[in-house]
PQR file of N, CA, C, O and H, with PARSE charges and radii, in Angstrom:
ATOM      1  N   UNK A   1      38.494  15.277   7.467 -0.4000 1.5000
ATOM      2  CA  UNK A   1      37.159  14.949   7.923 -0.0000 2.0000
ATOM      3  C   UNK A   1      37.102  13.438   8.163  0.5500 1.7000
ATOM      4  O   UNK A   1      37.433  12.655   7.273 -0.5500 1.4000
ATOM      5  N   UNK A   2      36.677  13.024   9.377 -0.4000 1.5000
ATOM      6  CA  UNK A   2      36.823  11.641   9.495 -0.0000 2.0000
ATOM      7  C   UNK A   2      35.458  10.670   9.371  0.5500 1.7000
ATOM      8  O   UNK A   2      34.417  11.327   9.375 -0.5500 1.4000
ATOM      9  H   UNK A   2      36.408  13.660  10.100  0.4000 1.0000
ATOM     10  N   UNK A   3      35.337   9.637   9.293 -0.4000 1.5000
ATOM     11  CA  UNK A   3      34.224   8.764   8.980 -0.0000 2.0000
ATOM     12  C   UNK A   3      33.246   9.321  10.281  0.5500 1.7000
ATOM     13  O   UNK A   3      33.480   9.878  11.354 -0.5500 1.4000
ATOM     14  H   UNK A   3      36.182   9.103   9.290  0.4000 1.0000
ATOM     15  N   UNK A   4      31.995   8.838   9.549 -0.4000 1.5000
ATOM     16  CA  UNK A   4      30.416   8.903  10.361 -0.0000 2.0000
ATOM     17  C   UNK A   4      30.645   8.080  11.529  0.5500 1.7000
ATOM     18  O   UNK A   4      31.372   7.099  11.370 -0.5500 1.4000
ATOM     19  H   UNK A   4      31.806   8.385   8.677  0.4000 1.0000
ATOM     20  N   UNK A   5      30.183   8.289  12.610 -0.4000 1.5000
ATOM     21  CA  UNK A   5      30.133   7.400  14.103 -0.0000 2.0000
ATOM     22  C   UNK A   5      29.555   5.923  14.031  0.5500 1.7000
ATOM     23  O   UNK A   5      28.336   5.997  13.874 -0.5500 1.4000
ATOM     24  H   UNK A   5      29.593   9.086  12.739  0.4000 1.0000
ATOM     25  N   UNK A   6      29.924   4.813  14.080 -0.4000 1.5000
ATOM     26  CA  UNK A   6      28.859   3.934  13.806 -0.0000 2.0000
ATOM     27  C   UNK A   6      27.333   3.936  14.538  0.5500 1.7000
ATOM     28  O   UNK A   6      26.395   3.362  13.985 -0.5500 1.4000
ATOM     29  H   UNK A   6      30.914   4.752  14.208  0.4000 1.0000
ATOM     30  N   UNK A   7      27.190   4.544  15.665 -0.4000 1.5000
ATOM     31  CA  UNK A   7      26.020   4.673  16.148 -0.0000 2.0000
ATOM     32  C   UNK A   7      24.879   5.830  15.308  0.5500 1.7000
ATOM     33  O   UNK A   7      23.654   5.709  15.337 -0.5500 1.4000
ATOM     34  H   UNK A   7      27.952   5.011  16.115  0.4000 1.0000
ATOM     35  N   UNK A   8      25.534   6.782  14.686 -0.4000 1.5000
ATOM     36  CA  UNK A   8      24.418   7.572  13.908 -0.0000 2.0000
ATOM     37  C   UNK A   8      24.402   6.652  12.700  0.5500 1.7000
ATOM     38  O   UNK A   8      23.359   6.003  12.622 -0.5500 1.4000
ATOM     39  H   UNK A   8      26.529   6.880  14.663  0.4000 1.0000
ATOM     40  N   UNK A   9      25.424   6.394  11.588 -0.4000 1.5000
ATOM     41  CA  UNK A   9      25.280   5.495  10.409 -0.0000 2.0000
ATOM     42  C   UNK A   9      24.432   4.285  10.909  0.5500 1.7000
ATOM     43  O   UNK A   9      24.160   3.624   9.907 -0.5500 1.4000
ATOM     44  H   UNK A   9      26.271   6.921  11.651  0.4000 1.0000
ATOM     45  N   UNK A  10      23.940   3.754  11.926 -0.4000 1.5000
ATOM     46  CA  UNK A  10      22.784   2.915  12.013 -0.0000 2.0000
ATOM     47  C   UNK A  10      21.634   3.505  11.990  0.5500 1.7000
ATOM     48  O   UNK A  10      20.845   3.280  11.073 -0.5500 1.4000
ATOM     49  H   UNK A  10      24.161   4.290  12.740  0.4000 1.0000
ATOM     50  N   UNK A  11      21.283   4.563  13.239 -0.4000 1.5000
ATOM     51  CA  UNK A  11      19.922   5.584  12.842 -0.0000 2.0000
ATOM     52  C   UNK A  11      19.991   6.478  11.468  0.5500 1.7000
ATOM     53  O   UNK A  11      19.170   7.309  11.080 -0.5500 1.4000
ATOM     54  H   UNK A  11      21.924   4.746  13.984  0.4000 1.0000
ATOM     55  N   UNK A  12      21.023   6.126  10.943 -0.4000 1.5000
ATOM     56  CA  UNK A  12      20.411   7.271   9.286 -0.0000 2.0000
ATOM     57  C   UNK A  12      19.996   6.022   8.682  0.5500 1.7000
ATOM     58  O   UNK A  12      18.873   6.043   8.180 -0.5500 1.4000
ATOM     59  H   UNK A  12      21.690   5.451  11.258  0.4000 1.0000
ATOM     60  N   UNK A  13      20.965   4.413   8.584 -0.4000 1.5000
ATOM     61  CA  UNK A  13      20.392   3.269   7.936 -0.0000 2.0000
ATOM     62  C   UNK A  13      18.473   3.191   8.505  0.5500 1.7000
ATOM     63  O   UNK A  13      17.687   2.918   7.599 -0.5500 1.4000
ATOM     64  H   UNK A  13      21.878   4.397   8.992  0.4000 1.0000
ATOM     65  N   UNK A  14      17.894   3.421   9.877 -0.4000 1.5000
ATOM     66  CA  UNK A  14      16.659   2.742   9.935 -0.0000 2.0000
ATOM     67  C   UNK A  14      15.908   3.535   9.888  0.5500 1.7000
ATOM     68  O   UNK A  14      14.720   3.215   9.869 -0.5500 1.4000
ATOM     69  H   UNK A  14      18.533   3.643  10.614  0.4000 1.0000
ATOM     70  N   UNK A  15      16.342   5.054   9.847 -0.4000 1.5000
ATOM     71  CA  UNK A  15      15.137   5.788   9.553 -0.0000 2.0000
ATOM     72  C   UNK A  15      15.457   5.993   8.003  0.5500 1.7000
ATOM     73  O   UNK A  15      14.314   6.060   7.550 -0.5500 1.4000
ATOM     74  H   UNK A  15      17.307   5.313   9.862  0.4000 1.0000
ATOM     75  N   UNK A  16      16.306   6.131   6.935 -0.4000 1.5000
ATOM     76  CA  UNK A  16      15.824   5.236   5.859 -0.0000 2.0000
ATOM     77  C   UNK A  16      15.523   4.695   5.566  0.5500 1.7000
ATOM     78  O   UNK A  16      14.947   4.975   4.514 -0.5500 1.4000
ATOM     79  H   UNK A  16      17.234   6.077   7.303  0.4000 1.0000
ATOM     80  N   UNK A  17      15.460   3.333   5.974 -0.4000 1.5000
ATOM     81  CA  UNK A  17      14.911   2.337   5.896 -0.0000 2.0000
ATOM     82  C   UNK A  17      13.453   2.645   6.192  0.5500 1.7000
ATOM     83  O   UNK A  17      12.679   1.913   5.575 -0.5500 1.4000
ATOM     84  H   UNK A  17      15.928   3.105   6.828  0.4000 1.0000
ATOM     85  N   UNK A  18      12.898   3.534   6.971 -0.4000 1.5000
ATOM     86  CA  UNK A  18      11.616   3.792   7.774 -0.0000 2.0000
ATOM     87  C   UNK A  18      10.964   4.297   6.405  0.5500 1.7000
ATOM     88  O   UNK A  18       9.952   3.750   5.967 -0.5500 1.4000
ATOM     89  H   UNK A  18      13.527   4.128   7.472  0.4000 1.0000
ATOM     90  N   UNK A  19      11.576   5.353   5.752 -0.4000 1.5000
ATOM     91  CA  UNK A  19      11.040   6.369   5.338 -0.0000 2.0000
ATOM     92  C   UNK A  19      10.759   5.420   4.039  0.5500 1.7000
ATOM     93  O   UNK A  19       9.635   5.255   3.565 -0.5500 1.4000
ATOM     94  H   UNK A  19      12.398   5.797   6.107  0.4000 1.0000
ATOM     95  N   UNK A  20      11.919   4.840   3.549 -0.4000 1.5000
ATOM     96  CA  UNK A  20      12.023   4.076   2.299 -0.0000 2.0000
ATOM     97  C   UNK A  20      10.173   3.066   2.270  0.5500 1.7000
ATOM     98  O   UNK A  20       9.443   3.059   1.278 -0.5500 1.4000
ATOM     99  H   UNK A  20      12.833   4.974   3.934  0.4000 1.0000
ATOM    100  N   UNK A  21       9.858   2.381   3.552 -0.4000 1.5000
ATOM    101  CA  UNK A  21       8.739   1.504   3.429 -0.0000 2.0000
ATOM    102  C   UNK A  21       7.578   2.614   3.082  0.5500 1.7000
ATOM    103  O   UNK A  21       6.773   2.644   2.150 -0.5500 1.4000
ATOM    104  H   UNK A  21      10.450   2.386   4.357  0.4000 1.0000
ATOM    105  N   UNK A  22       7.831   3.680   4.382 -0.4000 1.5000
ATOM    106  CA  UNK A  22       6.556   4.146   4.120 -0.0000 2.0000
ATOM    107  C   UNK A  22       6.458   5.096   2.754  0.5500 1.7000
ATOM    108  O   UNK A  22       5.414   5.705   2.523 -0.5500 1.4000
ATOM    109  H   UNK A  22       8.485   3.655   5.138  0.4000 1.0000
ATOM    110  N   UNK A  23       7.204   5.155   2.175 -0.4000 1.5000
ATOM    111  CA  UNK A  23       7.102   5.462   0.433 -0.0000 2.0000
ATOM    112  C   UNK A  23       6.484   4.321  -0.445  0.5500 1.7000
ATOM    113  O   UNK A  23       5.956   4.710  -1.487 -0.5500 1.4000
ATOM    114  H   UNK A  23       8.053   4.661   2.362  0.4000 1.0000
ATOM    115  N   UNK A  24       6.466   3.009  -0.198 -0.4000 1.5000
ATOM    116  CA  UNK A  24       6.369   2.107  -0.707 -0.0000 2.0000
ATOM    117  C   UNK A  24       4.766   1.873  -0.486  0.5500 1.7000
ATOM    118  O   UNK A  24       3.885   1.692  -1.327 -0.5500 1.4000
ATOM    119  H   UNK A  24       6.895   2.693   0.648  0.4000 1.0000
ATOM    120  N   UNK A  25       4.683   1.952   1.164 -0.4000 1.5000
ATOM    121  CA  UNK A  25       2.826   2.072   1.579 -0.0000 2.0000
ATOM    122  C   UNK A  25       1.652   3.541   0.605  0.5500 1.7000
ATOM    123  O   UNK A  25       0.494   3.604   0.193 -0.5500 1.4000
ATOM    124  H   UNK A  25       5.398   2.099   1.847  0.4000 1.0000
ATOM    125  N   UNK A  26       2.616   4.271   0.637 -0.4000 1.5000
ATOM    126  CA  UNK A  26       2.190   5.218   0.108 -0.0000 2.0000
ATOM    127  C   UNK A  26       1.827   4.830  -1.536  0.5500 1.7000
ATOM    128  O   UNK A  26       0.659   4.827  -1.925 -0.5500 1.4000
ATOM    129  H   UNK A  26       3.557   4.220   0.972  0.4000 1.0000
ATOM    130  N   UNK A  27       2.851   4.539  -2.343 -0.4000 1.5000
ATOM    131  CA  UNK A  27       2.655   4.110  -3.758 -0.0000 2.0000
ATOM    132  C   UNK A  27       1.634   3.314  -3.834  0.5500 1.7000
ATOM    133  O   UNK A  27       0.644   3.653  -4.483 -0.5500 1.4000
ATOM    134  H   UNK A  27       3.799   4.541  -2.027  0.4000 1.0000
ATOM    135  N   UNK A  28       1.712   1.889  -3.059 -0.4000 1.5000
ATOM    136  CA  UNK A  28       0.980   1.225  -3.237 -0.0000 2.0000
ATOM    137  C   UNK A  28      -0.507   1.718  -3.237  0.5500 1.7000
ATOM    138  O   UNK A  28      -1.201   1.257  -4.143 -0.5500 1.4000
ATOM    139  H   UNK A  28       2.516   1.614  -2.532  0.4000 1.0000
ATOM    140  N   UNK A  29      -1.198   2.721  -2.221 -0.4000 1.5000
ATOM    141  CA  UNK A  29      -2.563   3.442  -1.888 -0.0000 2.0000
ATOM    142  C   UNK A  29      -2.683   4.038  -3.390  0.5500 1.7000
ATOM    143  O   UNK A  29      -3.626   3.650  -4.079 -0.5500 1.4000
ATOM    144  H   UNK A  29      -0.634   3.095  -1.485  0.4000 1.0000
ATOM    145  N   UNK A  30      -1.692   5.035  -3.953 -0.4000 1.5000
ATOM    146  CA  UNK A  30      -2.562   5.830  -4.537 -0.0000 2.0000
ATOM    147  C   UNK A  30      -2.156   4.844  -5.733  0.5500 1.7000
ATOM    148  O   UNK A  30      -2.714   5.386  -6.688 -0.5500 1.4000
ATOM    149  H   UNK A  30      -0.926   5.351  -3.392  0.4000 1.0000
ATOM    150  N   UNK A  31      -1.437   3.584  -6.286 -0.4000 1.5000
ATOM    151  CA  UNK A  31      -1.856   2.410  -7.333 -0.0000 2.0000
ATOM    152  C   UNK A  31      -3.384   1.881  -7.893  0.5500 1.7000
ATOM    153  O   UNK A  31      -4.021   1.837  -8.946 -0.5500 1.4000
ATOM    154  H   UNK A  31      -0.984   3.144  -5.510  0.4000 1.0000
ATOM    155  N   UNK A  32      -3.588   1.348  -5.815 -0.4000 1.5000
ATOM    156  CA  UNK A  32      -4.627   1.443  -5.989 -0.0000 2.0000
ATOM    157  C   UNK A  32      -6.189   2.055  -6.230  0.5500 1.7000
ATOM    158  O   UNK A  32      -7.271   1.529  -6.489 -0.5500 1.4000
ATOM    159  H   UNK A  32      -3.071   1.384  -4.960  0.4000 1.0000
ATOM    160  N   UNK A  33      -5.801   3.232  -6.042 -0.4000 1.5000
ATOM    161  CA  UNK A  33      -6.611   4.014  -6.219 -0.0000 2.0000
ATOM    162  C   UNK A  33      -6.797   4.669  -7.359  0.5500 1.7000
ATOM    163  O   UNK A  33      -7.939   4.979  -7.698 -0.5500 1.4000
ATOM    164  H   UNK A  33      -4.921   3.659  -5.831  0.4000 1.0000
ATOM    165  N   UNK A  34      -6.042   4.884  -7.892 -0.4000 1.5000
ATOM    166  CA  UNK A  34      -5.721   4.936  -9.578 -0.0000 2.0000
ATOM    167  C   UNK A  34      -6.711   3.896 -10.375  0.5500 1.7000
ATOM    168  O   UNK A  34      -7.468   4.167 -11.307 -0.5500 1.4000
ATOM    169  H   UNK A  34      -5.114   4.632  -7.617  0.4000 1.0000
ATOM    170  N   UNK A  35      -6.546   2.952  -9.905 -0.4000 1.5000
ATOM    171  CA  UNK A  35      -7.132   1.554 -10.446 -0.0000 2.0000
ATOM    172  C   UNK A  35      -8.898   1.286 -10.013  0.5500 1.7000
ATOM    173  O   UNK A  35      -9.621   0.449 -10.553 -0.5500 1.4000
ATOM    174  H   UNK A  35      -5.931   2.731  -9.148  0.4000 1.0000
ATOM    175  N   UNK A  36      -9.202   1.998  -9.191 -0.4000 1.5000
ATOM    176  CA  UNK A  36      -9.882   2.274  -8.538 -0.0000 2.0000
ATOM    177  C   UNK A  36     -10.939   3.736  -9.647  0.5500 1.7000
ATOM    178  O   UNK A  36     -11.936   3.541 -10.342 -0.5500 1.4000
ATOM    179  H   UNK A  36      -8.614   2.678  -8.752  0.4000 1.0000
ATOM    180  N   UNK A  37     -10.413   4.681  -9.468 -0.4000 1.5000
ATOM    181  CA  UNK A  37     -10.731   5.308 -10.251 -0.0000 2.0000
ATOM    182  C   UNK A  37     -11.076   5.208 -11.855  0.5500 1.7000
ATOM    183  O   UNK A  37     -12.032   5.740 -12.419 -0.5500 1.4000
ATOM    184  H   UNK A  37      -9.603   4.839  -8.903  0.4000 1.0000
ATOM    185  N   UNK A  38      -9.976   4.328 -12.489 -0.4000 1.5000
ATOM    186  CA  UNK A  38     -10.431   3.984 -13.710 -0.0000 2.0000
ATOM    187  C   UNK A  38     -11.193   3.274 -13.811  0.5500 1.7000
ATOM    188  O   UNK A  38     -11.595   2.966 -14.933 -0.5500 1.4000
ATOM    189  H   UNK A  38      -9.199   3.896 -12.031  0.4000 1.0000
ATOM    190  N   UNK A  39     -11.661   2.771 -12.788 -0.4000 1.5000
ATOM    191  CA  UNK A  39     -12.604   1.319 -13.092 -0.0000 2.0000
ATOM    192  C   UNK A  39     -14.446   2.017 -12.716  0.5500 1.7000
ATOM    193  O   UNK A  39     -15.440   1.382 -13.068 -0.5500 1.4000
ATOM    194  H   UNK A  39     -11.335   3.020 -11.877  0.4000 1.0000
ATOM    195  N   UNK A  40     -14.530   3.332 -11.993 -0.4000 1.5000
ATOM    196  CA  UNK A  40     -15.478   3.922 -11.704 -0.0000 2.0000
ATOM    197  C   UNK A  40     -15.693   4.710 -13.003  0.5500 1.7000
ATOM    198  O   UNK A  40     -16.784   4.433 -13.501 -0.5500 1.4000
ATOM    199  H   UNK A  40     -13.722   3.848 -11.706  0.4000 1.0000
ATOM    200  N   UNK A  41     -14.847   5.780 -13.837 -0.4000 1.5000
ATOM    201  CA  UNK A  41     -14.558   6.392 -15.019 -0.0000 2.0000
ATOM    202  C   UNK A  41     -15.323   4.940 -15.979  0.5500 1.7000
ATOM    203  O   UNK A  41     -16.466   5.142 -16.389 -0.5500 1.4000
ATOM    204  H   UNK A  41     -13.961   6.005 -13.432  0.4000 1.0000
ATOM    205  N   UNK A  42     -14.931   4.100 -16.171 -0.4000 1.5000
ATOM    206  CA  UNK A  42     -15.497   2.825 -16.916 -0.0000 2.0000
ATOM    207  C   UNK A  42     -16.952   2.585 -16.968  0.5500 1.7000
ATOM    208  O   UNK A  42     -17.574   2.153 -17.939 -0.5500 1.4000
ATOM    209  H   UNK A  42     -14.002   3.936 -15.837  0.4000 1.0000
ATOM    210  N   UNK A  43     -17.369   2.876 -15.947 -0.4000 1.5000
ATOM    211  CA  UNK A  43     -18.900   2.479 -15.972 -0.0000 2.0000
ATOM    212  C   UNK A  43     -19.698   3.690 -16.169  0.5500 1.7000
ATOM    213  O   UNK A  43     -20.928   3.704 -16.147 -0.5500 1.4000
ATOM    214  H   UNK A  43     -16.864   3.226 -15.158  0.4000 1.0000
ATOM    215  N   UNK A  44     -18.819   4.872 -16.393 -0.4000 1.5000
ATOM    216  CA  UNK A  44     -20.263   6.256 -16.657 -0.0000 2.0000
ATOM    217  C   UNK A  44     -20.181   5.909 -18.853  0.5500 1.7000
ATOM    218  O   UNK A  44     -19.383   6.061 -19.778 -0.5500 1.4000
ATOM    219  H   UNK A  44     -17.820   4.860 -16.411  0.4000 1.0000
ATOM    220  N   UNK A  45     -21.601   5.398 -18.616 -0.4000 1.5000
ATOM    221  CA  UNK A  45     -22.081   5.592 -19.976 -0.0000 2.0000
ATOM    222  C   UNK A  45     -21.484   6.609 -20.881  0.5500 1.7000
ATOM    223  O   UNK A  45     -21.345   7.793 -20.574 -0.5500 1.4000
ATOM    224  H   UNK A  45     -22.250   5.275 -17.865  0.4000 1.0000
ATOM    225  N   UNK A  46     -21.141   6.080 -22.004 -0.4000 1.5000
ATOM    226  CA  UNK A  46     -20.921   7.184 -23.039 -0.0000 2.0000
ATOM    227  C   UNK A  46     -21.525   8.243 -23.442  0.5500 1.7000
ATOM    228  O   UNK A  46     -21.145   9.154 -24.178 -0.5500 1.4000
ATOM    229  H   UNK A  46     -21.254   5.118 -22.253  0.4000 1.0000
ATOM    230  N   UNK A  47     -23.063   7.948 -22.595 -0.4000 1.5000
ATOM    231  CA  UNK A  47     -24.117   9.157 -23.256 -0.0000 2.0000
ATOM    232  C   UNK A  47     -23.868  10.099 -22.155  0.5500 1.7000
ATOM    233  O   UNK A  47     -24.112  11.229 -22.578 -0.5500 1.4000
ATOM    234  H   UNK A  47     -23.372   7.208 -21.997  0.4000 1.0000
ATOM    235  N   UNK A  48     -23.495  10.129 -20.950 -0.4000 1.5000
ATOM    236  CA  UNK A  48     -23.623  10.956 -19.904 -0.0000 2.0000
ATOM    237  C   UNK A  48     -21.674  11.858 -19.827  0.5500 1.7000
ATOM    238  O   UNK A  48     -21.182  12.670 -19.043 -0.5500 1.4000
ATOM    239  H   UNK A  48     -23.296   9.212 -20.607  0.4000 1.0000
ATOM    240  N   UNK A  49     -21.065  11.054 -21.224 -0.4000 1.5000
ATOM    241  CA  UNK A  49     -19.719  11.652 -20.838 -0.0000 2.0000
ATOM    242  C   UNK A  49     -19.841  13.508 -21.457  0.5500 1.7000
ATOM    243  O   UNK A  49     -20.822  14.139 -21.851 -0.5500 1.4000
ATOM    244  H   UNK A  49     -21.465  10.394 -21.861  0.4000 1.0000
ATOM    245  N   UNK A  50     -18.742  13.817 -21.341 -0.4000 1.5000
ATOM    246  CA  UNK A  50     -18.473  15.035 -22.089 -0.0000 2.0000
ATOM    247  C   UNK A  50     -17.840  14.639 -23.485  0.5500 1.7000
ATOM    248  O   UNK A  50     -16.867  13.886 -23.528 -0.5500 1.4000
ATOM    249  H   UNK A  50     -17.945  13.305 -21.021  0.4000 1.0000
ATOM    250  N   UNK A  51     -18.592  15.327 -24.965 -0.4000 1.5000
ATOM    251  CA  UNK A  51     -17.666  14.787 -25.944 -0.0000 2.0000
ATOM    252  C   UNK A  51     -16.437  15.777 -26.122  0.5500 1.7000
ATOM    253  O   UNK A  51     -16.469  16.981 -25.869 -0.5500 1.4000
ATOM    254  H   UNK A  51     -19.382  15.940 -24.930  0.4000 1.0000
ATOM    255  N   UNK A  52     -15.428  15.114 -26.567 -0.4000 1.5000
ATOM    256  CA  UNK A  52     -14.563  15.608 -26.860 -0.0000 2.0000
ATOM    257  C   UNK A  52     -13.824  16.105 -25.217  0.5500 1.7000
ATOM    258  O   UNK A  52     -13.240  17.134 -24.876 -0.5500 1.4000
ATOM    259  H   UNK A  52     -15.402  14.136 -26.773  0.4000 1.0000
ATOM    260  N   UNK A  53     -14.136  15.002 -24.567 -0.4000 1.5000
ATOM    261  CA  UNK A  53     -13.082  15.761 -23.091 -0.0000 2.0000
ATOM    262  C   UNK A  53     -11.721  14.867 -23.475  0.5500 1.7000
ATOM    263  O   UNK A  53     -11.929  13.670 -23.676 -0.5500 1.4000
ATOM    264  H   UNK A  53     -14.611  14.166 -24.844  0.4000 1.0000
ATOM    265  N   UNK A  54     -10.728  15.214 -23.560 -0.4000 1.5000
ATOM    266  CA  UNK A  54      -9.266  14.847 -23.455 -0.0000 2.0000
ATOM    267  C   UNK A  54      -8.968  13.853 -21.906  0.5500 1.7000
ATOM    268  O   UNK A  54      -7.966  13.151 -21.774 -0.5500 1.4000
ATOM    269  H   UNK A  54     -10.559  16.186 -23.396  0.4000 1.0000
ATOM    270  N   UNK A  55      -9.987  13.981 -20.909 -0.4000 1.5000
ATOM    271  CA  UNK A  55      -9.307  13.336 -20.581 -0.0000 2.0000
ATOM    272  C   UNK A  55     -10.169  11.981 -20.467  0.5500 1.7000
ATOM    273  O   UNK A  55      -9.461  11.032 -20.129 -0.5500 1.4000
ATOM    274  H   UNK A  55     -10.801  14.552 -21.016  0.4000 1.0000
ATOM    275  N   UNK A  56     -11.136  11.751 -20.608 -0.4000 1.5000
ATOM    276  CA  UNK A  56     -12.273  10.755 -20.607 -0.0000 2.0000
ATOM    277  C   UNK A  56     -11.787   9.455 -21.549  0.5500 1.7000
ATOM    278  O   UNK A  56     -11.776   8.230 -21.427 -0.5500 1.4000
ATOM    279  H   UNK A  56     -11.711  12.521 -20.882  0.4000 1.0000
ATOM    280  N   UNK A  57     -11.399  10.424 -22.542 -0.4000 1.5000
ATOM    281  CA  UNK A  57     -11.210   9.934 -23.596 -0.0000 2.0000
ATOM    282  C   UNK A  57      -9.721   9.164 -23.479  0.5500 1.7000
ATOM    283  O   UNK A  57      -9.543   7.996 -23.824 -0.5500 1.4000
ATOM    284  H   UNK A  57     -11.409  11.419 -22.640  0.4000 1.0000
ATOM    285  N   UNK A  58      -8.824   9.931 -22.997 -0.4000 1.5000
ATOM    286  CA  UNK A  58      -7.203   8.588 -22.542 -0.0000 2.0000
ATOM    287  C   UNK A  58      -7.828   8.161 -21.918  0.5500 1.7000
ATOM    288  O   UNK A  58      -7.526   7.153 -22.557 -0.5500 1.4000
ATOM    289  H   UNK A  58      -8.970  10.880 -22.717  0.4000 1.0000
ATOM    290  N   UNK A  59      -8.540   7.813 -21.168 -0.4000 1.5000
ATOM    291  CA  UNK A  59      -8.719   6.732 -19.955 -0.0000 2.0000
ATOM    292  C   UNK A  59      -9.168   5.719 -20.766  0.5500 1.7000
ATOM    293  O   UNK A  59      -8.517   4.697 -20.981 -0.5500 1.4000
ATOM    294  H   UNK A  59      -8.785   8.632 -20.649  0.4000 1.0000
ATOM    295  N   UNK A  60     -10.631   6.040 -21.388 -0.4000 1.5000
ATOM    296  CA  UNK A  60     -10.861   4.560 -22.342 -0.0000 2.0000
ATOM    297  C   UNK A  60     -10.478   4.138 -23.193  0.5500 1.7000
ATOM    298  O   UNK A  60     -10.892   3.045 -23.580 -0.5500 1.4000
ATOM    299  H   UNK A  60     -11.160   6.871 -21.213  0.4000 1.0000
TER
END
């Protein structure tokens, strides 16, 4: 079996490369949004939470 063509081993390098950023755009959105979310979770009063919810409760 002989080596990859150099003309495809460049298009597998840039559409990795492609795919690799837009994984990176992607992380970054739902980071922020994560961050985003906890910070909305933060401001509902303790009186309006559910007691004893598991998950209310890791967040704060």
């Amino acid at each position: 079996m002989g080596s990859v063509p150099p003309l495809l081993a460049f298009l597998l390098m840039v559409v990795s490369g492609w795919v690799h950023r837009r994984q990176l755009i992607v992380i970054e959105f739902l980071q922020a949004e994560n961050r985003l979310l906890k910070a909305a979770i933060a401001l509902i009063p303790r009186a309006l939470s559910i007691d004893g919810c598991p998950i209310v409760e890791s967040i704060s």
